[in-house]
C-alpha positions as CSV (number, residue, x, y, z in Angstrom):
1,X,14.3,2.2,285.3
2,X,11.0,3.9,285.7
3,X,9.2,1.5,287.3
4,X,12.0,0.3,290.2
5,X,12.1,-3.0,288.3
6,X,14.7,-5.7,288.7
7,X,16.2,-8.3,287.2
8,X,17.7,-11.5,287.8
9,X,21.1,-12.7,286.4
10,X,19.7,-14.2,283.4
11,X,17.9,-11.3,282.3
12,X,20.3,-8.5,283.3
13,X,20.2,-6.8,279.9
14,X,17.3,-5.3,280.1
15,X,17.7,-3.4,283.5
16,X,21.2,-2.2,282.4
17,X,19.6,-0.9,278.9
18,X,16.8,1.2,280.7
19,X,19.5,2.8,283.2
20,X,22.0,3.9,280.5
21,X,18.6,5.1,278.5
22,X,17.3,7.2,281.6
23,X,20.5,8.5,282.0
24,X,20.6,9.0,278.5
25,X,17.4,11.3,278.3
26,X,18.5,12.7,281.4
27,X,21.6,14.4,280.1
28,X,19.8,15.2,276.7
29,X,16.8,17.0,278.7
30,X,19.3,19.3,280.4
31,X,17.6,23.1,279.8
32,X,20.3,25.3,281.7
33,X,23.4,25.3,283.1
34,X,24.5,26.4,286.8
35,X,22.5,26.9,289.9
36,X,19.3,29.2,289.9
37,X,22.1,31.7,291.1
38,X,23.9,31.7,288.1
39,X,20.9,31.7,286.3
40,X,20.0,34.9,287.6
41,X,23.2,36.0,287.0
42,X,22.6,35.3,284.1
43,X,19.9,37.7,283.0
44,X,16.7,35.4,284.5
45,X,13.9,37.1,286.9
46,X,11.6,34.2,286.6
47,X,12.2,30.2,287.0
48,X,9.9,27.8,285.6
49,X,10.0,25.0,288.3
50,X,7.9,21.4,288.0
51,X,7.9,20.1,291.3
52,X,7.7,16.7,292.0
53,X,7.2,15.1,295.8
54,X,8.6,11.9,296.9
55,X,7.1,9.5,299.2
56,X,10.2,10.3,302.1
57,X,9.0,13.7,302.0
58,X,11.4,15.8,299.8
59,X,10.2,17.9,297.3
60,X,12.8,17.7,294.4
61,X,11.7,18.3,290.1
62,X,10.8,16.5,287.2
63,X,11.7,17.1,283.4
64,X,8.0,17.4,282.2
65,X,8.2,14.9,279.2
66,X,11.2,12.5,280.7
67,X,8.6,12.6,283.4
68,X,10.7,9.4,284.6
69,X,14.0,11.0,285.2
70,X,14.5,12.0,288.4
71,X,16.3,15.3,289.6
72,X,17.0,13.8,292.7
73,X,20.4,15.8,293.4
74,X,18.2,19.2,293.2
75,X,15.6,20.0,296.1
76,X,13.2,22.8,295.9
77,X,14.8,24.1,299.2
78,X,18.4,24.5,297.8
79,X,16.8,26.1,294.9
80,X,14.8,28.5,296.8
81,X,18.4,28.8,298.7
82,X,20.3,30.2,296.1
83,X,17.2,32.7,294.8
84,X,17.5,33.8,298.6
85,X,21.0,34.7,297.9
86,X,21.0,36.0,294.9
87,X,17.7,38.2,295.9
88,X,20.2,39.7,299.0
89,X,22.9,40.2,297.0
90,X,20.3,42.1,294.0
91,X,18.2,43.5,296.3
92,X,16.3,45.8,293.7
93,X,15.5,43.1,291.5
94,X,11.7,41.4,291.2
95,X,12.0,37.1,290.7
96,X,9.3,35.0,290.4
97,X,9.2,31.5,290.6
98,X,6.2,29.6,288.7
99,X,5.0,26.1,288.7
100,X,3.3,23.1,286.5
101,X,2.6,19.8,286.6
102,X,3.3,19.3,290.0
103,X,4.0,15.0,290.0
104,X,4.1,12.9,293.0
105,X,6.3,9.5,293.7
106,X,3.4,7.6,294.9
107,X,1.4,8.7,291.8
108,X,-2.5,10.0,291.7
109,X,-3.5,9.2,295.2
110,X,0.1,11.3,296.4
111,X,-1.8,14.0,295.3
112,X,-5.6,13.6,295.4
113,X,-5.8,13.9,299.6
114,X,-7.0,16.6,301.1
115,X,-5.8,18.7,303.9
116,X,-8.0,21.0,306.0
117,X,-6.1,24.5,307.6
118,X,-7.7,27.2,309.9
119,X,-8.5,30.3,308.1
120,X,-7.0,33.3,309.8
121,X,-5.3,36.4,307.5
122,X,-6.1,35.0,303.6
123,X,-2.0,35.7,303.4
124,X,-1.6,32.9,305.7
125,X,-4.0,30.6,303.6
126,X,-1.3,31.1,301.1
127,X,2.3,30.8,303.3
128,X,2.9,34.3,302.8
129,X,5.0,34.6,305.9
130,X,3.7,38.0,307.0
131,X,2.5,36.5,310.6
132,X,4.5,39.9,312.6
133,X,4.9,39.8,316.3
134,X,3.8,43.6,318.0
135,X,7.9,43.7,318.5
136,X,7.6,43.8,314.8
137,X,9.7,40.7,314.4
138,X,8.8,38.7,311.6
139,X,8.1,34.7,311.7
140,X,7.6,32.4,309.0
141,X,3.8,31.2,308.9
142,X,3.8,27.3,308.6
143,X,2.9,25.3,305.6
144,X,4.4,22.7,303.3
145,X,5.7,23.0,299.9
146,X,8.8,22.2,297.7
147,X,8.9,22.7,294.2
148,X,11.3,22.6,290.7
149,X,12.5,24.1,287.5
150,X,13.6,23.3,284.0
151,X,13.1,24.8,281.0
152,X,11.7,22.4,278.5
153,X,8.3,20.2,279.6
154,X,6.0,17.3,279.2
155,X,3.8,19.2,276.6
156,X,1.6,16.2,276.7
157,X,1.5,16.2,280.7
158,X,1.2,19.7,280.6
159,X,-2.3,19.5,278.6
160,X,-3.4,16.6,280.5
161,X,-3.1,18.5,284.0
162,X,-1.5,22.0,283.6
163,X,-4.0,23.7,281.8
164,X,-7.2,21.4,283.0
165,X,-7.3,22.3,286.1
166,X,-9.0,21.1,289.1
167,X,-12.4,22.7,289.5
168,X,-12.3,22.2,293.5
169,X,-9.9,24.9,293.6
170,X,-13.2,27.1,293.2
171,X,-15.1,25.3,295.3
172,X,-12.9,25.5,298.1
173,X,-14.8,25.9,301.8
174,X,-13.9,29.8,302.3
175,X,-16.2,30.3,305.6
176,X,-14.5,33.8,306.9
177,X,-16.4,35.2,310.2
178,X,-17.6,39.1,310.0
179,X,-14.1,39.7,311.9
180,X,-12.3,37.8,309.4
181,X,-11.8,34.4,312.0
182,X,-12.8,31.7,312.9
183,X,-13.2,30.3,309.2
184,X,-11.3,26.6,307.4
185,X,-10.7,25.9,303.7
186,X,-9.3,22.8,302.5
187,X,-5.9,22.1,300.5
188,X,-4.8,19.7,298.3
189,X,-1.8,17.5,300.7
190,X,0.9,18.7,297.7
191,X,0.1,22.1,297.9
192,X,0.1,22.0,301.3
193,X,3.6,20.5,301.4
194,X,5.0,23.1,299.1
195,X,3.5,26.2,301.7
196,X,5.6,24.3,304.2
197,X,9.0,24.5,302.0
198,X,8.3,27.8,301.6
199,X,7.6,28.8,305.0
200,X,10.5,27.4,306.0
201,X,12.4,29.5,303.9
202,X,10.8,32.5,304.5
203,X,9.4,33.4,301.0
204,X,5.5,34.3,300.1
205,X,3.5,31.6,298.2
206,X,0.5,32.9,296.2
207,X,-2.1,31.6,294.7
208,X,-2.5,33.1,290.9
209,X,-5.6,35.5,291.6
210,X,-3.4,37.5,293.6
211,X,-1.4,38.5,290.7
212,X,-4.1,39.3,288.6
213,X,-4.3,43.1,287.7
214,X,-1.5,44.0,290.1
215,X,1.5,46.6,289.2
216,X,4.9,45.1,289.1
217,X,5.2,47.8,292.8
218,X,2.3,46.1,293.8
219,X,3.7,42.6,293.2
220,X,7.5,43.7,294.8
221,X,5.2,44.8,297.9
222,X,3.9,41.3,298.0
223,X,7.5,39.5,297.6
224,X,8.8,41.5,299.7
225,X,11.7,39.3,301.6
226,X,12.2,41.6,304.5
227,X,9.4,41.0,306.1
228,X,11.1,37.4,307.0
229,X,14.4,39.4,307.8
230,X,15.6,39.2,304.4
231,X,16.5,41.5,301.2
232,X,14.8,41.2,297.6
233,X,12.0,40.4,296.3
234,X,11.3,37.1,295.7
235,X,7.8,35.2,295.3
236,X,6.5,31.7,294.5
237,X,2.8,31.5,292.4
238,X,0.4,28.9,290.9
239,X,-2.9,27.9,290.8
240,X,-3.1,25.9,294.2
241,X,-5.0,23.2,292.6
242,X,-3.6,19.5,292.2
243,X,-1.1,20.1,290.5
244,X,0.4,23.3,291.4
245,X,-0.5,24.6,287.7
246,X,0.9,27.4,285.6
247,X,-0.6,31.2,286.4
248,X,-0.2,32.2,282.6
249,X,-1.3,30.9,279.2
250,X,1.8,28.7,278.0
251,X,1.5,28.5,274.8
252,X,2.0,25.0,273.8
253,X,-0.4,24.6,270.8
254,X,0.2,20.0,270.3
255,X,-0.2,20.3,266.5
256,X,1.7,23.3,265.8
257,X,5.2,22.8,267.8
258,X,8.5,23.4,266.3
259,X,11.2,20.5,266.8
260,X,14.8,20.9,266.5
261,X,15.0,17.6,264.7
262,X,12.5,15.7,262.1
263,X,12.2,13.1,259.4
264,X,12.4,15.4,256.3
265,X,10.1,12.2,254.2
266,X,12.3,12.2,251.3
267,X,12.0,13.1,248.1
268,X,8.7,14.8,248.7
269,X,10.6,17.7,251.1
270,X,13.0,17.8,247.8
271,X,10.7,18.7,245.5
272,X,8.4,21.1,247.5
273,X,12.0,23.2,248.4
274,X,12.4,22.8,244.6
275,X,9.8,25.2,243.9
276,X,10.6,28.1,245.5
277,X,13.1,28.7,242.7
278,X,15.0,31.5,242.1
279,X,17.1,33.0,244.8
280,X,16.3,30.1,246.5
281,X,18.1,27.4,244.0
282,X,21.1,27.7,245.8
283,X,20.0,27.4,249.1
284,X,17.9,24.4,247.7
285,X,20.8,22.7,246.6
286,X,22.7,22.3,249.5
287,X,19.1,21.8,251.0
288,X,18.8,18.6,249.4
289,X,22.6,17.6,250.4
290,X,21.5,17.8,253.7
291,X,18.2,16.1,254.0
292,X,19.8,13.4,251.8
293,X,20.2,11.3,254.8
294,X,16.2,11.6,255.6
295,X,16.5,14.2,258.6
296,X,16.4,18.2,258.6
297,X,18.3,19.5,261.7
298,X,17.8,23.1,263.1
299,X,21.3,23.1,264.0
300,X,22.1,23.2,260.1
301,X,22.3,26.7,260.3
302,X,23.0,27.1,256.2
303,X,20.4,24.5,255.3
304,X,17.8,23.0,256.5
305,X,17.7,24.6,259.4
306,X,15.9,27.8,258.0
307,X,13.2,26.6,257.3
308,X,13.2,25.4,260.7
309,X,14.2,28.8,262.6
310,X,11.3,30.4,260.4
311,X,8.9,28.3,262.0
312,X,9.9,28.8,265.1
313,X,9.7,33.0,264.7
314,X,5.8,32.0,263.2
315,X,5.3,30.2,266.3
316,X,6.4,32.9,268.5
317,X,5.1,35.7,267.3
318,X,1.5,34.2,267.0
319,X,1.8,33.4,270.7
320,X,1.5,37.6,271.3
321,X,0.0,38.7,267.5
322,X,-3.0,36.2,267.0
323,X,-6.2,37.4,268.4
324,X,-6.9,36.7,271.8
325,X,-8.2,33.5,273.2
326,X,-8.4,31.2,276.0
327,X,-8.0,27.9,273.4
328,X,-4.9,26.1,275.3
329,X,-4.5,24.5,271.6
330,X,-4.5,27.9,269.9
331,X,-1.6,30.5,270.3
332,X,-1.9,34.0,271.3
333,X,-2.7,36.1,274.0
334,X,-5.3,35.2,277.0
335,X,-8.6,36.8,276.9
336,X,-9.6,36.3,279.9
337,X,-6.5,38.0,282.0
338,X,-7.8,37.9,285.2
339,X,-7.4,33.7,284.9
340,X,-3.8,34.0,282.8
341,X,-2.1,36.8,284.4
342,X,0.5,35.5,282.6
343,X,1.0,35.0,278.3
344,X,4.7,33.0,277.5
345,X,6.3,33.2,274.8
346,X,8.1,29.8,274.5
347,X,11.4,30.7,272.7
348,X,12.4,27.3,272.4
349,X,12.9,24.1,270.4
350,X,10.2,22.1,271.6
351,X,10.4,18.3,271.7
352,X,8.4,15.1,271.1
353,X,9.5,11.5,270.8
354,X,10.8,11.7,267.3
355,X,12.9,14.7,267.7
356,X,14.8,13.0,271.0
357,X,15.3,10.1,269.3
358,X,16.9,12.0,266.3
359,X,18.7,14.2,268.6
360,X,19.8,10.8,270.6
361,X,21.0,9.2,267.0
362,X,22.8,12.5,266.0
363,X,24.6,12.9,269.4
364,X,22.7,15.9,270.4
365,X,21.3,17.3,273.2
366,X,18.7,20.4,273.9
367,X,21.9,22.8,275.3
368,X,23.5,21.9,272.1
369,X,20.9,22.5,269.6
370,X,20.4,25.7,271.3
371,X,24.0,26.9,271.0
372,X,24.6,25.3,267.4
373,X,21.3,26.9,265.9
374,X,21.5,30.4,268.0
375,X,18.0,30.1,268.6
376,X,18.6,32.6,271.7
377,X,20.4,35.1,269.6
378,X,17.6,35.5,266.8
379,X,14.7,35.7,269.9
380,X,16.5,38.9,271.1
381,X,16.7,40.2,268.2
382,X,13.3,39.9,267.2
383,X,12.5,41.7,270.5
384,X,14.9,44.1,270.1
385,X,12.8,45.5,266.9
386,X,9.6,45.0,268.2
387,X,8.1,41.8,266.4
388,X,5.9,41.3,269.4
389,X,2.8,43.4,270.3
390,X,3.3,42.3,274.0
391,X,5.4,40.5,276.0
392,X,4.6,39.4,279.7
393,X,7.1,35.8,280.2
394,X,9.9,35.3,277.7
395,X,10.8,31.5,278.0
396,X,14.3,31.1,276.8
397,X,16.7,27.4,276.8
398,X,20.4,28.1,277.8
399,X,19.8,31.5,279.2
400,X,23.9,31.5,280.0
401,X,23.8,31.9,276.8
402,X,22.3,35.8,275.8
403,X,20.5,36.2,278.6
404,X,21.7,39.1,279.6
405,X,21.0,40.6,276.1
406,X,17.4,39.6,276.7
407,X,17.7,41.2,280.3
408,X,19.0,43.9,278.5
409,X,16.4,44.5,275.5
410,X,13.3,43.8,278.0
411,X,14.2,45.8,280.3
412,X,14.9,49.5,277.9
413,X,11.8,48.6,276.1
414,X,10.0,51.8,275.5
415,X,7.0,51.8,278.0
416,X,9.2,50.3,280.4
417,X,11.6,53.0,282.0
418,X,10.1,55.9,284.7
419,X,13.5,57.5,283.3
420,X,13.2,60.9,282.7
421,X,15.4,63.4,280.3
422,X,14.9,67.3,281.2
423,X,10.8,66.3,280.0
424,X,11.8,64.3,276.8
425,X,11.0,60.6,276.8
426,X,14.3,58.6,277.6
427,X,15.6,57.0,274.5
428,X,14.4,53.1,274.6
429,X,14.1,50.1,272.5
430,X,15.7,49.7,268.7
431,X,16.8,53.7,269.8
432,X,19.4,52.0,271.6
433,X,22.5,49.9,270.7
434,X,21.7,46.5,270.0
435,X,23.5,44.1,273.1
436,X,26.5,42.4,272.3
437,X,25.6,38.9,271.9
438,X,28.0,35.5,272.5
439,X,28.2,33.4,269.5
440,X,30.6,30.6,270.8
441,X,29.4,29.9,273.8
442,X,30.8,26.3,274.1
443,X,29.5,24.1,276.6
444,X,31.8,23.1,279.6
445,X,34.7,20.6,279.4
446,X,33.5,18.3,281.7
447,X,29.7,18.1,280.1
448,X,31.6,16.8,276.7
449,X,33.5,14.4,277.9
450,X,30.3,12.9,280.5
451,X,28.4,12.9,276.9
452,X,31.5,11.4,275.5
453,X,31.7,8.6,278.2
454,X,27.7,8.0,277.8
455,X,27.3,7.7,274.4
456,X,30.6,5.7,274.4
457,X,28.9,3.3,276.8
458,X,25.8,3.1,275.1
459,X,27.5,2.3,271.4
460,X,29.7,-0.6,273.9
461,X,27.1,-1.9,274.9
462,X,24.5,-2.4,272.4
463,X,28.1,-4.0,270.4
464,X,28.5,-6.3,272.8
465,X,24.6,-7.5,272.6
466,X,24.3,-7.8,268.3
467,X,27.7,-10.4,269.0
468,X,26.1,-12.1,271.4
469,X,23.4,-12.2,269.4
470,X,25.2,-13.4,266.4
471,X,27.3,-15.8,268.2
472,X,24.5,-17.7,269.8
473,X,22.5,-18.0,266.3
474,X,25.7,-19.4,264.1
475,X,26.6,-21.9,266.9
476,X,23.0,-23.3,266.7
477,X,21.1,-25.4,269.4
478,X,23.8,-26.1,272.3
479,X,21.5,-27.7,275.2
480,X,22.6,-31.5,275.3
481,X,26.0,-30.8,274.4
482,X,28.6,-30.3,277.3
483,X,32.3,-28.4,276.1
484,X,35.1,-30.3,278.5
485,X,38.9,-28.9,277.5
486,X,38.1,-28.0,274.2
487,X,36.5,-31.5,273.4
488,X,32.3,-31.2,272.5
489,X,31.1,-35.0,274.9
């Protein structure tokens, strides 16, 4: 369990309920599928990693609000491993890896310390690996750092420390002689474990006021990975505070998310669905059908789960339409862009307790309710005829699944292509063919039959407990009574 508890024989039940349970949340957390190869492959340019540093030194990643389930199998470094690859083998292509809600084993004090570093180049500050010997061979500039990724994130976490961050980032000492020597700053002892991951690998680390106001040539100039003898362009950001928090405005307004799962509280939903009347009856029918049993599912693609998907394209397209502000709790765009570089669009069905317990109860799980409600497919199309006014970070679940048509629509946006036609302007956007889009993408063998095996386990188990349970009330009191060859003494 969480908390590295144990148990003793005659109270093994409860260990064995919170490992099946972690494990449990664990599978149903799953975002993606494949490495962070395949999910460049896949039509990804940016990964969305929250670190999380153990007390043995690795830097491996957490699952935001299953904050407790360990990644351990993944380390930032065989992460940053396969971008490196990919990168070399796509060597015209930009990725960026962000970071949030950096978490350490040891807790609050894992991260609090602080670690002083000589100030030379400001690129070194940052483990930018651009420390060239006059041979013009290229060696990586120490540091420390090791980082994660997943798609869906402790929204509550993220509010808590993401988006409050550490004011000692600006008061960092920054004493830089005339000849730009001679100076020190101090770090927090996470971030500087991350610039040492990276340096290792050879990859630049920025903070996020280097990205601010930069052209994407300007940013490939920065990520550029043959400057540590590689190809690509690859490059790690966040804010350097505390908690390694996000660059961009994410979006993730507390009273305003849009579940996959809910209670749908009865008759009340029945009758509100009842007056919309009209072309609607129909629909409101088999509505009721479906909510009969107290839940409305986005994965109900014919029912219930309209109304869901059109909250969901509200909720996006405020988080580009609505005015600008810097309100974490309020969507749309940044106002102040030279703190959020960034502005997400979080194409995804968010989660709180309710919904994974629903999901849980309706053997679901996040890849699932992507596929089943085609939550990716209806997010490219709404791109693909321009329901946004901007778009900076895209945030999809399941990107195997349409990515590439969301590589593909982003990309030939009009604005986007330097493309030129004999002097006509290149023909872009809803001008060209919508992308052929996958409707039955299934999820692999092997990850239905581990579900199959877990939830099996779990519905053995908590059998086995309610008999116990009922065996030990019917036979009554049994402590003075001694059972010797079927005989009660």
């Amino acid at each position: 369990d969480g908390n590295n508890q144990r148990y003793d024989n005659n109270a093994a039940h409860p260990s064995r309920w919170n490992t099946v349970t972690t494990k449990l949340l664990s599978l149903y957390g799953k975002t993606q599928v494949g490495t962070a190869y395949d999910q460049l492959n896949d039509g990804a340019r940016a990964l969305d990693l929250r670190p999380k540093i153990y007390v043995n030194g690795t830097v491996g990643f957490h699952h935001g609000s299953l904050i407790d389930v360990p990644l351990s199998s993944i380390t930032l470094g065989g992460l940053l491993q396969d971008a490196k690859q990919w990168c070399n083998d796509n060597p015209k292509e930009l990725v960026i890896i962000f970071h949030s809600e950096l978490v350490h084993e040891a807790g609050y004090n894992g991260l609090s310390s602080q670690v002083y570093t000589a100030q030379g180049d400001d690129d070194d500050v940052y483990g930018t690996n651009n420390n060239n010997n006059d041979d013009g061979d290229a060696n990586a500039n120490g540091g420390d750092d090791e980082y994660n990724n997943n798609a869906n994130y402790n929204a509550a976490a993220y509010d808590d420390a993401g988006n409050v961050y550490d004011d000692a980032y600006d008061d960092k000492a920054n004493q830089d002689n005339d000849d730009g020597g001679g100076g020190y700053e101090y770090i927090y002892s996470g971030i500087a474990k991350m610039k040492e991951v990276y340096a290792e690998q050879g990859i630049p680390y920025n903070s996020c006021d280097k990205l601010a106001g930069i052209t994407v040539g300007e940013a490939m100039e920065m990520a550029d990975l043959s400057k540590s003898g590689g190809k690509g362009y690859l490059l790690a950001v966040d804010r350097h505070d505390m908690y390694a928090s996000y660059c961009g405005k994410a979006n993730w307004a507390e009273d305003q998310i849009v579940t996959c799962h809910s209670h749908s509280y009865g008759g009340q939903q029945q009758a509100d669905d009842a007056e919309g009347g009209g072309e609607n009856n129909e629909n409101n029918n088999r509505n009721n059908n479906a909510i009969s049993d107290g839940y409305i599912h986005c994965t109900d693609t014919r029912g219930t789960g309209m109304s869901k998907l059109s909250s969901l394209k509200a909720y996006v397209k405020a988080s580009t339409n609505n005015e600008a502000s810097d309100d974490w709790n309020e969507l749309g765009p940044p106002a102040d862009e030279s703190y959020y570089p960034f502005n997400q669009i979080q194409g995804f069905w968010q989660v709180d307790a309710e919904s994974v317990q629903i999901g849980i109860m309706h053997a679901s799980n996040l890849l699932d309710d992507n596929r089943r409600s085609e939550v990716n497919k209806e997010m490219v199309t709404m791109t693909y005829n321009g329901e946004f006014n901007a778009i900076s970070i895209f945030a999809l679940d399941n990107v195997a699944l349409n990515g590439n048509a969301m590589f593909s629509v982003l990309r030939n946006a009009c604005g986007q292509s330097v493309v030129t036609d004999d002097g006509d302007d290149p023909a872009c956007g809803a001008d060209l063919v919508m992308p052929y889009m996958n409707m039955d993408h299934k999820l692999p063998l092997v990850w239905n039959i581990v579900l199959f095996v877990v939830y099996g386990a779990l519905v053995l188990m908590v059998s086995v407990m309610l008999f116990q349970a009922f065996r030990l009330r019917n036979e009554g009191p049994q402590e003075h009574r001694l059972i010797c060859h079927g005989h009660v003494v």
